[in-house]
C-alpha positions in Angstrom: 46.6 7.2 27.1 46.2 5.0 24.1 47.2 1.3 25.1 50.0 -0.3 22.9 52.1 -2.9 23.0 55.9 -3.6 21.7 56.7 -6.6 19.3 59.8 -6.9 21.6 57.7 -9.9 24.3 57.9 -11.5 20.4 61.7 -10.5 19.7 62.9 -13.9 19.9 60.6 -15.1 17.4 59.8 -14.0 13.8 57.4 -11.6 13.5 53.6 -12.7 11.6 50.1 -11.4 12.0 49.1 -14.1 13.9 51.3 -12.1 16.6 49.8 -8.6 15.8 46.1 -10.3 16.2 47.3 -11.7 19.4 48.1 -7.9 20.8 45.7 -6.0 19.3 43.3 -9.1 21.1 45.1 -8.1 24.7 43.5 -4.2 23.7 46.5 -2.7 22.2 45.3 0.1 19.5 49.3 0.8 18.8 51.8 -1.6 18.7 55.3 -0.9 18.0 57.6 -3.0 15.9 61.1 -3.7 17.1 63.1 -3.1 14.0 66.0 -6.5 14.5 66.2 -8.5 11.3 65.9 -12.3 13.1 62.3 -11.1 14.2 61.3 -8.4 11.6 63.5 -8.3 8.5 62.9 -4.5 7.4 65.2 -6.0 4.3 62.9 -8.1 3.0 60.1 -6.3 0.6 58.1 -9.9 1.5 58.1 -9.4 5.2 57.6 -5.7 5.1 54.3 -6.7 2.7 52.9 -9.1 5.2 53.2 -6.9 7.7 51.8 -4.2 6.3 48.8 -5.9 5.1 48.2 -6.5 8.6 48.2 -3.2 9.4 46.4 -2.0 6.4 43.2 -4.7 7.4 43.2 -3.3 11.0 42.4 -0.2 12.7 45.4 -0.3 14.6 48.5 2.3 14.8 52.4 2.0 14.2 55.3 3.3 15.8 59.1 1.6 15.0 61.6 1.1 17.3 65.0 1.3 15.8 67.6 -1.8 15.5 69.9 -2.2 18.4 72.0 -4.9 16.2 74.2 -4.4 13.3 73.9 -8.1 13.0 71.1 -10.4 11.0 72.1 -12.6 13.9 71.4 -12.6 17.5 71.1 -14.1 20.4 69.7 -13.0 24.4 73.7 -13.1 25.2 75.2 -10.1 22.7 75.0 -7.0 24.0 73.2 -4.0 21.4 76.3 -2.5 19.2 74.4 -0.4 17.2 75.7 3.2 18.6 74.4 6.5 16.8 76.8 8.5 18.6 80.0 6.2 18.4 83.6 7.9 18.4 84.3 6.7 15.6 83.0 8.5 12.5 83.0 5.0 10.4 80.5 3.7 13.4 78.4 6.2 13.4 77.7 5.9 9.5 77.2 2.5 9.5 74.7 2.5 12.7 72.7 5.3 10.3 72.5 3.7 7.6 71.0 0.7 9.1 68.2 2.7 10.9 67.5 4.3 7.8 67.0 0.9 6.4 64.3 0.2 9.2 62.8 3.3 8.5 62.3 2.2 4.8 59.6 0.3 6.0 57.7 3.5 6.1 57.2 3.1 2.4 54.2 0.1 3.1 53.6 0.6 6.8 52.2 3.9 8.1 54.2 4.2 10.8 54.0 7.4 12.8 56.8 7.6 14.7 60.0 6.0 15.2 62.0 5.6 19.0 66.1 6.0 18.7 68.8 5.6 21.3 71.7 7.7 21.7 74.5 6.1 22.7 74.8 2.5 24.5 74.6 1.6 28.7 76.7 3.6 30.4 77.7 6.5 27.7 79.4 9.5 28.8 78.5 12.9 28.3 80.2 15.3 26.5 80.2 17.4 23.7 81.3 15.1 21.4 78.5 12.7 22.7 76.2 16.3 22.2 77.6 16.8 18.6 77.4 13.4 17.6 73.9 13.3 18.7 72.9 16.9 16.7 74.4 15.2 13.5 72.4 11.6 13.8 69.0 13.3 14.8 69.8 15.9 11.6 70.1 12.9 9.3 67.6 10.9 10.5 65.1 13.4 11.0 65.5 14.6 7.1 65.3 11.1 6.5 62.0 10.2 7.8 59.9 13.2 7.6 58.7 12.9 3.9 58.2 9.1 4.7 55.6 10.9 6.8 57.6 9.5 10.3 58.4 11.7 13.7 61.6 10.9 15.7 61.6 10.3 19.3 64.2 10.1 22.3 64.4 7.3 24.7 65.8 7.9 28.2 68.6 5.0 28.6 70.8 4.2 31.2 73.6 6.6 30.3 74.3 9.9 31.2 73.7 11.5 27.4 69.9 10.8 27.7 69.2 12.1 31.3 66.2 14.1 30.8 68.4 17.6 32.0 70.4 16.6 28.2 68.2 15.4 25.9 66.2 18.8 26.8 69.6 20.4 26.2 70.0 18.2 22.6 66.1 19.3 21.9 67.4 23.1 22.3 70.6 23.1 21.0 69.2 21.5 17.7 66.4 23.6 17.0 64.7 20.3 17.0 61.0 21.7 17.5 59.5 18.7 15.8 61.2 15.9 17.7 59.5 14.3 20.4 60.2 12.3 23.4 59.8 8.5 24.4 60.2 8.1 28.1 60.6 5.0 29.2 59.1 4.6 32.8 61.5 1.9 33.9 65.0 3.7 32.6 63.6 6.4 34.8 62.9 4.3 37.7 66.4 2.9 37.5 67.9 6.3 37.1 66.5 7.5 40.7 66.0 4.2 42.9 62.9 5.1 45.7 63.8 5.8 49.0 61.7 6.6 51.9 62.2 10.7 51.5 61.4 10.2 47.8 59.9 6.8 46.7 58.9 8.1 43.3 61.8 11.0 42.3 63.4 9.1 39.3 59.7 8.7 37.6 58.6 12.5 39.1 61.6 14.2 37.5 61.6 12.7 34.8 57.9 13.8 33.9 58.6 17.2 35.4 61.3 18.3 32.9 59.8 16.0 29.7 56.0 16.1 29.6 55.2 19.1 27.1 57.7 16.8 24.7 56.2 13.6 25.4 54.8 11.7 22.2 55.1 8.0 23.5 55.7 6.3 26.7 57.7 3.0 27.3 56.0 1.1 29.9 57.3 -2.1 32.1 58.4 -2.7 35.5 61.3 -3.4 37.6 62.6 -3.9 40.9 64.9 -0.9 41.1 68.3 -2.9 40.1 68.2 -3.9 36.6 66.6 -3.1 33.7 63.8 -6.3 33.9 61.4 -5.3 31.5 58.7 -6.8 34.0 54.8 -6.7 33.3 53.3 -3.7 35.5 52.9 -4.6 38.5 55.9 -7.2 39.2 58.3 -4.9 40.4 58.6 -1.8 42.4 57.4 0.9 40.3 54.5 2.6 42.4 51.7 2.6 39.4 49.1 4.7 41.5 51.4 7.4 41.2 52.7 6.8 37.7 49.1 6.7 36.4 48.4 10.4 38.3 51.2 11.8 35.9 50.1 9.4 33.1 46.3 11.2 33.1 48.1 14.8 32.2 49.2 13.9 29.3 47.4 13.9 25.9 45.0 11.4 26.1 45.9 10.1 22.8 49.4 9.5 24.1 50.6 5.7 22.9 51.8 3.9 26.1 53.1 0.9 24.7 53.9 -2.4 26.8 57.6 -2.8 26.0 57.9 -6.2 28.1 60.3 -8.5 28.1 60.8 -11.8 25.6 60.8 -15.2 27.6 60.7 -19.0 25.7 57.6 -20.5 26.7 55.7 -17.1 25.7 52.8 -17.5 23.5 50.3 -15.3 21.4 47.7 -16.3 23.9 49.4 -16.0 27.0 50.5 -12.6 25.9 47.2 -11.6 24.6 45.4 -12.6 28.4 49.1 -10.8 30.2 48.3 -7.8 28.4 44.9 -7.6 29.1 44.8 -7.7 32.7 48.2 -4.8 32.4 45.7 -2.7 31.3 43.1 -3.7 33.6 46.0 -2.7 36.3 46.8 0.7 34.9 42.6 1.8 34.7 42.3 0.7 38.0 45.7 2.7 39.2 43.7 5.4 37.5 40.9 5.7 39.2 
């Protein structure tokens, strides 16, 4: 596993390299941008420049993570609106076009892959939800391959991104060249540990996803909500997560998607993410 770290433990700040020097200092050697305009502004050909300079004067890797806001503004108390796979048709369209905005940033930063959600919490499955998907991958996939970028799926907490259905979107699609993000603490929420099985929502979720694995999500939580914890402050048994970590590619990005609190600073991220993956070689050997 390559370490990596998301810009997200930033997202209520606006992105600057003095941030990216502060992850790649905790060891990460990919750090993924969270594409929302109040922290990066993928609008602003000055912002994308900066930011790319950065990348370009380091030897470290990008991956994007698409916006969750249709909104230049936000706050910690709105909920993501930004739905690929919305009803309605208008929705959908609009919630393209902005990821394909994000993904413009390809043009300056080499970014290698970029993470999307299908659907919001809670979406149902069905096959609208399975057509809708088909179409959003199809356009976005066109749209980012000659800026050199590789789509991935990220298992939410709806029933459209179970792994048993974004296997069945992979098929369906013919989409031999799209990846998979899973996200360790989605699957931990989808399949709470019991005594019989203390480990089945991260277990299955490897089982059916690994040969289609290009990224992992990695944070903790204490089986209830979706915390976005550092490893190690919730539930999720890392011994045995690192056993089905060590099967993948070893040049798999595993990326610290943690989440953003107030007092958080470049340092105290920099020393947090450090001893993560200090945690996760230990759980390895």
């Amino acid at each position: 596993m390559q370490p990596g770290l998301s810009t997200h433990v930033f997202l209520e700040q606006r992105l600057h390299p003095g941030m990216l020097d502060a992850l790649h200092q905790g060891g990460a050697c990919t750090i993924e941008i969270f594409a929302a305009r109040h922290h990066f502004d993928y609008t602003d050909r000055s912002a994308v420049r900066e930011i790319a300079s950065w990348f370009r004067a380091n030897d470290v890797a990008a991956t994007l993570h698409q916006p969750l806001f249709t909104d230049s503004h936000w706050s910690r108390h709105v909920a993501p609106n930004l739905n690929l796979i919305d009803p309605e048709k208008s929705r959908r369209i609009d919630s393209m076009d902005e990821v394909k905005r994000a993904l413009e940033a390809a043009e300056q930063i080499p970014i290698a892959a970029a993470v999307l959600h299908l659907g919001l919490k809670d979406e149902p499955w069905n096959t609208r939800a399975l057509e809708n998907s088909l179409t959003a991958i199809e356009h976005l996939k066109a749209f980012a391959h000659p800026l050199g970028v590789r789509i991935l799926l990220e298992n939410l907490q709806n029933d459209v991104t179970t792994p048993e259905h974004l296997l069945e979107i992979l098929k369906v699609g013919h989409f031999n060249n799209v990846g998979i993000c899973l996200d360790v603490g989605h699957a931990h929420l989808a399949a709470p540990p019991n005594e019989n099985q203390p480990n089945k929502g991260i277990d299955d979720a490897f089982e059916l996803l690994s040969p289609r694995i290009a990224e992992l999500h990695l944070h903790d939580n204490r089986g209830q909500k979706d915390d976005h914890l550092w490893p190690g402050s919730g539930s999720i048994d890392w011994k045995n997560l690192a056993k089905h970590i060590a099967a993948l590619p070893a040049n798999t990005p595993g990326i610290l998607e943690i989440s953003y609190e107030l007092d958080e600073t470049p340092d105290s991220v920099s020393a947090k993410t450090s001893q993560s993956f200090d945690l996760m070689k230990r759980a390895c050997e």
